[in-house]
SERO-4910 file (N, C-alpha, C, O; in steps of 0.05 Angstrom, whole numbers):
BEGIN
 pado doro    nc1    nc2    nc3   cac1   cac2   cac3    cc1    cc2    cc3    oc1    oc2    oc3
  Unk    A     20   -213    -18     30   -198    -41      7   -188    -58    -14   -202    -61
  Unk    A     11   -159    -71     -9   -153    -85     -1   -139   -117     16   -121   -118
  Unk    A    -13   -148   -138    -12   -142   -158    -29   -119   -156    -49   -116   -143
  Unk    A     -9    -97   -177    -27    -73   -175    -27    -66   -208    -10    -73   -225
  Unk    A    -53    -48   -213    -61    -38   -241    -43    -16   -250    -50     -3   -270
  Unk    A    -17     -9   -236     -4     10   -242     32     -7   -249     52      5   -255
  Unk    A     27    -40   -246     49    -50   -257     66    -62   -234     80    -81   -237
  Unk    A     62    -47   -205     79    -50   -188     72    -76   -165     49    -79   -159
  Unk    A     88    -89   -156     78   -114   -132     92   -103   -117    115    -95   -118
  Unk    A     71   -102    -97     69    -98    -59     76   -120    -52     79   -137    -70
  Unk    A     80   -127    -19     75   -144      5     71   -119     23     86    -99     22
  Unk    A     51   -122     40     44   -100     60     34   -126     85     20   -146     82
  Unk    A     46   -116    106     41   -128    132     36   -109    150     54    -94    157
  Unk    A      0   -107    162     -5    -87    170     -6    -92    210    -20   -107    224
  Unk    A     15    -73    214     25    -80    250      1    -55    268      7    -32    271
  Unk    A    -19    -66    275    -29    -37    291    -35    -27    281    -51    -31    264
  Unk    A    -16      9    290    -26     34    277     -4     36    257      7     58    255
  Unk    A      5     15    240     25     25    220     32      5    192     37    -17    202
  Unk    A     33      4    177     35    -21    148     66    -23    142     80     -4    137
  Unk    A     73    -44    142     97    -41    125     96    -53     99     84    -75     98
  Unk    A    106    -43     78    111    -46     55    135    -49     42    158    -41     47
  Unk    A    123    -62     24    158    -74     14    140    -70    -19    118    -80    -24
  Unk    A    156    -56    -36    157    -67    -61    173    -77    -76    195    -66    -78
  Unk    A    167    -99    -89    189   -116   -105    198   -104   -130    190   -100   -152
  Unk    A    228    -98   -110    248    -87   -137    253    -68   -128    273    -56   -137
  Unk    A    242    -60   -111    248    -23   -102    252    -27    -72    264    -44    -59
  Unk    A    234      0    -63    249      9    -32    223    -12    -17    204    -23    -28
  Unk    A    230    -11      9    212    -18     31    208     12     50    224     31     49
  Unk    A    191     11     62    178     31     86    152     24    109    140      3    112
  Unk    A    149     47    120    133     40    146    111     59    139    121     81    132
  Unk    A     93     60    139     66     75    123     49     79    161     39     58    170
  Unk    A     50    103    177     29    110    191      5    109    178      1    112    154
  Unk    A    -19    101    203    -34     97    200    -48    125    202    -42    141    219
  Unk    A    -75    131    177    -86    158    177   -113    149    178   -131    163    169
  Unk    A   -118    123    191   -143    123    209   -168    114    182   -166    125    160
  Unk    A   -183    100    186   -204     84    172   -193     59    146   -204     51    126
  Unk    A   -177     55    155   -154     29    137   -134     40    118   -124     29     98
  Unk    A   -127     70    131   -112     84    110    -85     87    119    -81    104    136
  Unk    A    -69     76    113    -39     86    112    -19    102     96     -9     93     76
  Unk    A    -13    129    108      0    136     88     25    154    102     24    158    126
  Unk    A     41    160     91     73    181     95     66    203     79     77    224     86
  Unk    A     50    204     55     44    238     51     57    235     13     53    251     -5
  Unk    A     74    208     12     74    197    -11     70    175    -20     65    170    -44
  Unk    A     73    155      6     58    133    -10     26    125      8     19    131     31
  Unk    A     13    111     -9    -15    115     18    -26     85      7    -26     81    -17
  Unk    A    -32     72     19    -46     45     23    -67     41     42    -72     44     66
  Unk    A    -82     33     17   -115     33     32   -123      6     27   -117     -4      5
  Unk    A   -139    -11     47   -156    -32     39   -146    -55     57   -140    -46     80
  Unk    A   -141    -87     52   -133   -107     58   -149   -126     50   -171   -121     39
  Unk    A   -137   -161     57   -161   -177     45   -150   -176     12   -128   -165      7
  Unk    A   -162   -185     -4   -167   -186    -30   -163   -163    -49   -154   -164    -71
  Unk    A   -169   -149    -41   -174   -120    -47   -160    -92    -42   -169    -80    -23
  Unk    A   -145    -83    -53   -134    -60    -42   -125    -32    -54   -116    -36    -77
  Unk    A   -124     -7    -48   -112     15    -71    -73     23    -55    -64     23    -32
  Unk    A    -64     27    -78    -40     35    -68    -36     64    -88    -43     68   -111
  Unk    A    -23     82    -69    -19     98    -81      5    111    -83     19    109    -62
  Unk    A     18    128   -106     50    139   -103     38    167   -116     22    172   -134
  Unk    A     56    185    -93     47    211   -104     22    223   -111      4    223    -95
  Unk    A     18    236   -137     -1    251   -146    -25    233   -158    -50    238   -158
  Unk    A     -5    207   -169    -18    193   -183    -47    180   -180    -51    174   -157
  Unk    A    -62    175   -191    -88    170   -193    -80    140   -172    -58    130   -173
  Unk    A   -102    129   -153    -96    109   -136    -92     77   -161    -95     78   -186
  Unk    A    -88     57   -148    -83     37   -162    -93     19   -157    -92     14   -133
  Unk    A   -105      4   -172   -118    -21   -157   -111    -44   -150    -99    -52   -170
  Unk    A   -110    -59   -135    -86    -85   -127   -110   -102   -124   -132    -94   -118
  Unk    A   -100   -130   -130   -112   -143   -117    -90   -178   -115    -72   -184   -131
  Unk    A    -99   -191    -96    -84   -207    -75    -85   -208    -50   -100   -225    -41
  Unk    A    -74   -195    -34    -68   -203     -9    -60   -231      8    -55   -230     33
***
């Protein structure tokens, strides 16, 4: 699980070429992989793993998480 600087908590379980994500309280999805630890659908995009990570929604500036 990851606390993020934009308010929102992840769990991301990353399968292969694809992440799934779950955020708590909201929707879950399947994030393709766009190659160098980046996952994204074109609205949400998740980068990183480990300790450390950015999540992103939309336009919005990325977010910083950290947990894993």
């Amino acid at each position: 699980m990851y606390s993020c600087s934009n308010g929102q908590q992840i769990v991301v379980d990353i399968e292969g070429a694809s992440a799934r994500v779950q955020i708590i309280g909201g929707t879950s999805m399947v994030l393709p992989s766009a190659g160098d630890g980046y996952f994204t659908n074109g609205r949400y995009g998740f980068r990183g793993g480990g300790a450390n990570a950015q999540w992103e929604v939309g336009r919005a500036a990325a977010a910083t998480c950290t947990g894993g």
